[in-house]
C-alpha positions in Angstrom: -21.1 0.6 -4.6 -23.2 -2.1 -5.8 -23.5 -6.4 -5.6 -21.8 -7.2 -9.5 -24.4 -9.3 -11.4 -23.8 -12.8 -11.1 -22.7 -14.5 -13.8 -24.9 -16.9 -16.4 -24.6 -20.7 -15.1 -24.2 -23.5 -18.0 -27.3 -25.4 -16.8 -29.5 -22.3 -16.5 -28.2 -21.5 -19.9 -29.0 -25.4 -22.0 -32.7 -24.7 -20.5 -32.9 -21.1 -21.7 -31.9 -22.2 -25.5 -34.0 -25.2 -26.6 -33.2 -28.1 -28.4 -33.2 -26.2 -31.7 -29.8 -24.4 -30.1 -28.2 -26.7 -27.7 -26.2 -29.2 -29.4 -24.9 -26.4 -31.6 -23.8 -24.1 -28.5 -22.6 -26.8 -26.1 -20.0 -27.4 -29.2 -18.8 -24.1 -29.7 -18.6 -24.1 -25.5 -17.0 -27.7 -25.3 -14.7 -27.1 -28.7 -13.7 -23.4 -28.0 -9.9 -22.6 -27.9 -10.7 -19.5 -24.6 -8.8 -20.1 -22.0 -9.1 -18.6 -18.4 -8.3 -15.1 -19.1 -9.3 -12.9 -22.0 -6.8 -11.9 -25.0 -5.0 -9.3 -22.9 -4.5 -11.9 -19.7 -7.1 -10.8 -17.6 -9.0 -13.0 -15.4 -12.3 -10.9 -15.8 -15.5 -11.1 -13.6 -18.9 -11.6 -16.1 -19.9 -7.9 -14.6 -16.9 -6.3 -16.9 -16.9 -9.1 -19.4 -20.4 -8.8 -20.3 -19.6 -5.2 -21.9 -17.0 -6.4 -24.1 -16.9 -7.3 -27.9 -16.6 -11.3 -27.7 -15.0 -13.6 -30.3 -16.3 -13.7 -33.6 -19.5 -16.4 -33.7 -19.9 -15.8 -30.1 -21.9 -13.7 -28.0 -21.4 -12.7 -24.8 -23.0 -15.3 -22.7 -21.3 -18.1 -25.3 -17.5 -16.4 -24.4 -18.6 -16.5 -20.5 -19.5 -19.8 -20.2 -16.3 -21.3 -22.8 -14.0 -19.0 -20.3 -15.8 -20.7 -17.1 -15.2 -24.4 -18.3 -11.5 -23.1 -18.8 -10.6 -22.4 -15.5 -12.7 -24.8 -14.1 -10.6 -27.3 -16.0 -7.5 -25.6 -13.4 -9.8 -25.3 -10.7 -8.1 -26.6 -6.9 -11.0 -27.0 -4.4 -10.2 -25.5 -0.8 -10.9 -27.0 2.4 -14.1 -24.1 3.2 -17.5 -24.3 2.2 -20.0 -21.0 2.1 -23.1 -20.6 4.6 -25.2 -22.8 1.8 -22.5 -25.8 1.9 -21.1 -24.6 -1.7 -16.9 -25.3 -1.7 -14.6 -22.2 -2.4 -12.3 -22.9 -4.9 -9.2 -21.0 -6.6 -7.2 -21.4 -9.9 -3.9 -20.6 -11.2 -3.7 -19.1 -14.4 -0.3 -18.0 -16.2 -0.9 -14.7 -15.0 -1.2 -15.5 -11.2 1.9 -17.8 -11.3 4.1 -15.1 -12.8 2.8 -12.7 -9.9 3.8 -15.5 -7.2 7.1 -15.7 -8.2 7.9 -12.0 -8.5 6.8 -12.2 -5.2 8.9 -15.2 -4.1 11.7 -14.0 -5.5 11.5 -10.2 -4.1 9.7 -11.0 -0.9 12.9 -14.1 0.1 16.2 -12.2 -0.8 18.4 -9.6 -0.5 17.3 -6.0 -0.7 18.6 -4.0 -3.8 20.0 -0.5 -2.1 22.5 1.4 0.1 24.6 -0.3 2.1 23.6 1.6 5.0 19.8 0.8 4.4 20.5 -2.7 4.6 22.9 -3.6 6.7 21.6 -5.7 10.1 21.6 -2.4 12.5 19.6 -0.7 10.1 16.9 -2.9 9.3 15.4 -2.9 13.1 15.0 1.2 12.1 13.1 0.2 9.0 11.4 -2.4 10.2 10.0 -0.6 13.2 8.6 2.5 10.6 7.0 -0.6 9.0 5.1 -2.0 11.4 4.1 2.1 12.5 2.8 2.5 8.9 0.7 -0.8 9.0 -0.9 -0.1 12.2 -1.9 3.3 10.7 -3.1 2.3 7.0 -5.1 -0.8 8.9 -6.9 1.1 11.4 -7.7 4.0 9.4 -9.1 0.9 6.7 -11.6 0.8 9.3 -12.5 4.6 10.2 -9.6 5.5 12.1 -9.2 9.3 12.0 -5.9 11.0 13.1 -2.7 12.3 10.5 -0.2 10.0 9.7 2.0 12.6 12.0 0.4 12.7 15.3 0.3 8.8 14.8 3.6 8.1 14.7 4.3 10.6 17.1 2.2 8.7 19.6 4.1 5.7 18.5 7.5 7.0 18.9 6.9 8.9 22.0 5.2 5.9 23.8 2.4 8.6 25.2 -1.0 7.3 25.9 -3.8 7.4 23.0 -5.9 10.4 23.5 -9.0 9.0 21.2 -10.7 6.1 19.8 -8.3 6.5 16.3 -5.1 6.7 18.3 -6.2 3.4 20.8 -7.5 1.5 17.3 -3.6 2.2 15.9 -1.7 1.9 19.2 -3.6 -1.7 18.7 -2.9 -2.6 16.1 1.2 -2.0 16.7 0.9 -4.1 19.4 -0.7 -7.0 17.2 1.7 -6.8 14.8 4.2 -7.6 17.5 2.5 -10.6 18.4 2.5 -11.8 15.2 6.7 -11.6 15.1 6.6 -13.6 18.6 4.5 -15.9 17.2 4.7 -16.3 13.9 6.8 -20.3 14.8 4.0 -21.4 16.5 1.0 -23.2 14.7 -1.9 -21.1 14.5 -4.6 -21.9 16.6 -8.0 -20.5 17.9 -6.7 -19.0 21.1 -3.7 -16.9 18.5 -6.6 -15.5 17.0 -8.8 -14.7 19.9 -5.6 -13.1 21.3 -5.0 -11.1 17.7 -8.4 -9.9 18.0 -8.7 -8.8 21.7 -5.4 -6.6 21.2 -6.5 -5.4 18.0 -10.6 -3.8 19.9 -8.9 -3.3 23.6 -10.7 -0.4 24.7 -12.7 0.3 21.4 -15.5 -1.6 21.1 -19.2 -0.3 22.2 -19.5 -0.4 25.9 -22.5 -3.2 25.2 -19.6 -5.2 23.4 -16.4 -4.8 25.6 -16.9 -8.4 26.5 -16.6 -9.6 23.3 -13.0 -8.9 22.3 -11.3 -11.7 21.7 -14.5 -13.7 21.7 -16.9 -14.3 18.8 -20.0 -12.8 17.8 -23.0 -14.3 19.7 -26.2 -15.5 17.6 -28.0 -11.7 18.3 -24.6 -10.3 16.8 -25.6 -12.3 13.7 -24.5 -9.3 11.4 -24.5 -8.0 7.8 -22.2 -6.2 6.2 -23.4 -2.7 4.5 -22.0 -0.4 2.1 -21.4 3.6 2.8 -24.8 4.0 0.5 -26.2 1.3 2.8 -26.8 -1.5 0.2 -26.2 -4.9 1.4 -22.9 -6.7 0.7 -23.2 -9.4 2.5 -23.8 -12.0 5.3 -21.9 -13.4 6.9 -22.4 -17.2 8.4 -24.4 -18.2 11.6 -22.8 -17.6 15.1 -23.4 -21.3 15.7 -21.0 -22.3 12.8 -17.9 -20.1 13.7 -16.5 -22.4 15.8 -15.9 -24.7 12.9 -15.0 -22.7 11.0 -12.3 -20.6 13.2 -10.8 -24.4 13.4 -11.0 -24.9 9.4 -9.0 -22.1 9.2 -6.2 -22.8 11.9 -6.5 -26.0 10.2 -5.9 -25.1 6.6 -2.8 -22.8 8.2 -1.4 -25.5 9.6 -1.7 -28.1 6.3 -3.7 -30.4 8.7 -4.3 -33.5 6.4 -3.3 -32.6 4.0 -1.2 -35.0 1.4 1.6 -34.9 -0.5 0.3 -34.1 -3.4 -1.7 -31.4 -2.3 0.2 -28.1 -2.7 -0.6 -25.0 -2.3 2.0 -22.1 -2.8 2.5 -20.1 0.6 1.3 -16.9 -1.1 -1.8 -18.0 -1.7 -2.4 -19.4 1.6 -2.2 -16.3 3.7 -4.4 -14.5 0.8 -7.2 -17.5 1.2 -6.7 -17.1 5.3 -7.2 -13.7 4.7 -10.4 -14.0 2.5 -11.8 -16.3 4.7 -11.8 -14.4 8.2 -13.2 -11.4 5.8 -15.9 -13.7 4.8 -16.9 -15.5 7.9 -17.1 -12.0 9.8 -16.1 -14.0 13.2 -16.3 -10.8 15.6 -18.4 -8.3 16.2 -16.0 -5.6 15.3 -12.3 -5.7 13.7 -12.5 -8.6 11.2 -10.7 -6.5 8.4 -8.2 -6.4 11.0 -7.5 -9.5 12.5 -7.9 -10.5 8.3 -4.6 -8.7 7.9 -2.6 -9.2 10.8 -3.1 -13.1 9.9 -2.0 -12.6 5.9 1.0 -11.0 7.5 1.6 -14.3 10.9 1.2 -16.8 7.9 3.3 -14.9 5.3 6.0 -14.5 8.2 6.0 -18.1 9.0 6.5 -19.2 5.7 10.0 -17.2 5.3 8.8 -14.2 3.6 11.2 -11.9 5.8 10.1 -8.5 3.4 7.0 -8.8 4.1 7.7 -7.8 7.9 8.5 -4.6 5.9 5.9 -3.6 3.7 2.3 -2.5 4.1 -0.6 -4.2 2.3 -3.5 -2.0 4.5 -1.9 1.0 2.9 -1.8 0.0 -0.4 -5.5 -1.2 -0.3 -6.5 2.1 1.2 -5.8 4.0 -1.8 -8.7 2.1 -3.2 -11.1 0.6 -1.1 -13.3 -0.1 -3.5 -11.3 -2.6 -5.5 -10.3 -4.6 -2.4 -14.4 -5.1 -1.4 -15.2 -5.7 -5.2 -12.7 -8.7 -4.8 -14.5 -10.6 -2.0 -17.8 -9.6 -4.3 -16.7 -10.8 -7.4 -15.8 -14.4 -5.8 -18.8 -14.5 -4.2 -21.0 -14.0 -6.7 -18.7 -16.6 -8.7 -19.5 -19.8 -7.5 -16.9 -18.6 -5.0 -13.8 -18.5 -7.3 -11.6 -16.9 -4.8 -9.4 -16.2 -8.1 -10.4 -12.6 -7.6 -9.5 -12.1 -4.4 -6.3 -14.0 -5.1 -5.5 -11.6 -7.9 -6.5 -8.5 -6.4 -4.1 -9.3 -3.4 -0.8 -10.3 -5.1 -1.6 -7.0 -6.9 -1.8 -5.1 -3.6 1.9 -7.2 -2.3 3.6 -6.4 -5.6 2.5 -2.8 -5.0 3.9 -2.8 -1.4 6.8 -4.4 -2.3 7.8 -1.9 -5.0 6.6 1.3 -2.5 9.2 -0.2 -0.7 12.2 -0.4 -2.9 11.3 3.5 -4.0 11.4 4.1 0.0 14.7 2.5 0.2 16.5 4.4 -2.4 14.8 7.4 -1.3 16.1 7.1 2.2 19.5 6.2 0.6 19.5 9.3 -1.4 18.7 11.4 1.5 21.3 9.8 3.9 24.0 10.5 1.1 22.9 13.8 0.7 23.4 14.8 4.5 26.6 13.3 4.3 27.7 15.7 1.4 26.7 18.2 3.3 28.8 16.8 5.9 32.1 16.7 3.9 35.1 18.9 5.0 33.5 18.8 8.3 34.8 17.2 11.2 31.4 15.8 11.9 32.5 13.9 8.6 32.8 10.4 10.2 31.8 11.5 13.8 28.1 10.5 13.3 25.8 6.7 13.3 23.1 6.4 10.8 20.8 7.1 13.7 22.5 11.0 14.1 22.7 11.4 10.0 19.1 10.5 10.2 18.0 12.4 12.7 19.9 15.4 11.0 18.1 14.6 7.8 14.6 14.9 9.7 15.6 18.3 11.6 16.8 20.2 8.3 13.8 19.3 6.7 11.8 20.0 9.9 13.1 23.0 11.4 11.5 23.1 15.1 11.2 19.2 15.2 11.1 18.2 18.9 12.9 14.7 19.7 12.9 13.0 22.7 15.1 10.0 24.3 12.0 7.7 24.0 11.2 8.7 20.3 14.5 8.2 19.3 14.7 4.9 21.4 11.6 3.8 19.8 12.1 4.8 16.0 15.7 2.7 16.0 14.7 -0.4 18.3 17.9 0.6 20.4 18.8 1.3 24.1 17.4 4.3 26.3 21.2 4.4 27.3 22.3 4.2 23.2 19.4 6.7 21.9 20.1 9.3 25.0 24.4 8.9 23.8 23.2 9.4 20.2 21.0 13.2 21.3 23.4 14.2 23.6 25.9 13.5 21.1 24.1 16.4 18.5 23.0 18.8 21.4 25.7 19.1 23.7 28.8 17.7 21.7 28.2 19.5 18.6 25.8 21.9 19.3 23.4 20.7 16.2 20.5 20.7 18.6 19.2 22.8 21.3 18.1 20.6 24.6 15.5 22.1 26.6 14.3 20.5 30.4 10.8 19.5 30.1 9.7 18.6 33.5 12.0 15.9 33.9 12.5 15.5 30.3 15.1 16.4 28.0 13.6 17.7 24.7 15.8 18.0 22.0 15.3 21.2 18.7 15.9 21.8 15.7 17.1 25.2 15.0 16.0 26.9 12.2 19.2 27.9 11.3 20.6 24.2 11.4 21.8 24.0 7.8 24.4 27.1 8.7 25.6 25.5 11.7 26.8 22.5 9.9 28.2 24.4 7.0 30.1 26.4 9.5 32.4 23.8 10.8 35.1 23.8 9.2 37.8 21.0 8.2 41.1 21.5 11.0 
């Protein structure tokens, strides 16, 4: 990974070209028809741009600069200025505005799938996988390294974290609970500084421990490398976070701001987002603490799916892409357009992953239930039991305990222990071992035959 080259500037530009060239290029700038994006709606940093065939009677540098005054026609100003005093600023093009409504309209309403998916005791079950998947994809953003199994087993079973992956997940969980108790508060410093010490609890340098839920102190002043070890960036002073942690809690919380100011919710919890990514306030978990406030802000503002989905995941499939964004607005004039982009990008992902999830899940549940058909167990079983039925065919050996199945449905230890004993010593679908003091529920091998073998009465 490398900085992008940053883009020509118009004033550096009308000194480069001489008065022989100026009036006639300031006219084909000033009269030119571009608008913010190129011809196939792409709102393109000068680092791709630069490579591309430009309008006729233009060259490259010409098309840049007629694209720039476009969108800076559009251009909102934000409440943030970089470590050099320079304002961040965002803009809207036709693309972005489609992408926010998609959004509004998918991430606001009703879910498109099986009844049984849906329905209010069945959204706790796929909220809670939800929440597992984000604290997984997050912390493993940030060089968590443990399966996506023995994860959500440690989730499910409640058992202690045995490394520094499993504490950095079991961390993040817990964070993203916070955010649900709190996401009708206003946002202030101490939320964060909470955020962040739940999110390093017990994984931060022994020299550091101190610092979690603190910010970085002036010999913390930190840069930001890549894997190749070329410098990215830096982030602001120690001695400006303060201000800056309250811009943000301010900007969250529309502090004086008028009525004509508007700024669609969406975009708000991206530029929150961006900005704790930029400003680097910790010593350690800032990608994070980044995410877990996209998702308080996103939450507060109604955008009940979002609870549901995971961003961290998405991004994780390419890293790349999501640093490039904070890159390309930096070396922008700080157009946080990129950023902006890259993330409803990320969300509309999510939200689709999570449609193909739900109909998948749907599938499956119908499936067992087939299978179920001229049985007496027809009927006989919760969604929890068809579930769990689903899981042991495929899984043949699975172990399940009273606390995983307590903790994967968001019920009872009284409802989740009915619900096992139900399939082990009612039906005979599972085989319950004593653990210690633990019941620990199997699935046979042979578990398909055993349902096909009860027959209707």
């Amino acid at each position: 990974m490398r900085v992008p080259q940053s883009p020509p500037l118009l004033h550096e530009s009308m000194d480069a070209w001489g008065e022989d060239n100026l009036h006639e290029n300031l006219m084909l700038i000033l009269q030119s028809q571009q608008g913010p994006c190129d011809a196939k709606g792409r709102y393109l940093h000068w680092e791709k741009l630069r490579h591309l065939s430009p309008p006729k009677g233009y060259s490259s540098e010409l098309f840049w600069l007629s694209m720039k005054e476009a969108r800076k026609k559009i251009s909102k100003q934000l409440p943030f200025n970089d470590k050099h005093s320079n304002s961040f600023q965002f803009c809207i093009p036709d693309s972005v505005m489609r992408d926010i409504l998609w959004i509004s309209e998918n991430a606001t309403g009703a879910i498109e799938a099986d009844a049984k998916i849906t329905d209010d005791r069945t959204k706790r079950t796929y909220l809670i996988n939800s929440l597992i998947e984000e604290a997984i994809s997050s912390s493993q953003l940030e060089g968590a390294a443990t399966t996506r199994r023995v994860a959500k087993e440690m989730l499910r079973t409640g058992r202690e974290p045995e490394d520094h992956s499993e504490k950095m997940i079991l961390n993040n969980h817990k964070a993203m609970m916070f955010i649900r108790e709190y996401k009708d508060e206003d946002l202030t410093p101490s939320i964060i500084f909470e955020i962040h010490k739940i999110l390093t609890e017990g994984t931060l340098d022994t020299a550091d421990i101190s610092k979690a839920g603190a910010f970085r102190e002036k010999e913390d002043d930190i840069c930001v490398f890549s894997k190749e070890d070329v410098l990215l960036h830096v982030p602001p002073k120690a001695s400006e976070l303060n201000s800056r942690l309250q811009a943000v809690c301010d900007f969250a919380n529309k502090v004086n701001e008028q009525g004509t100011t508007y700024i669609p919710p969406i975009i708000r919890a991206i530029v929150i987002h961006f900005m704790i990514g930029y400003d680097h306030p910790f010593v350690d978990g800032n990608g994070r603490t980044a995410r877990a406030l996209f998702y308080w802000m996103m939450a507060k503002e109604g955008y009940w799916l979002m609870e549901y989905i995971s961003i961290s995941r998405v991004i994780k499939k390419a890293p790349a892409k999501y640093m490039y964004a904070y890159l390309h607005t930096e070396t922008d004039t700080n157009d946080v357009t990129y950023f902006i982009i890259h993330q409803l990008e990320v969300i509309k992902q999510a939200i689709e992953d999570l449609h193909t999830y739900l109909a998948d899940k749907a599938k499956k549940l119908r499936e067992t239930e087939i299978m179920l058909e001229n049985s007496p167990l027809q009927g006989e079983l919760n969604y929890r039991q068809l579930n769990v039925l689903k899981n042991a065919i495929k899984n043949p050996g699975a172990e399940y305990t009273i606390n995983s199945h307590k903790t994967s449905h968001g019920v009872t230890y009284q409802t989740a222990r009915t619900d096992l004993l139900k399939l082990s010593d009612h039906f005979n679908l599972l085989k319950k071992y004593k653990v210690g003091k633990k019941d620990v529920f199997i699935s046979p091998a042979n578990l398909r035959e055993i349902i096909h073998s009860y027959k209707a009465s």
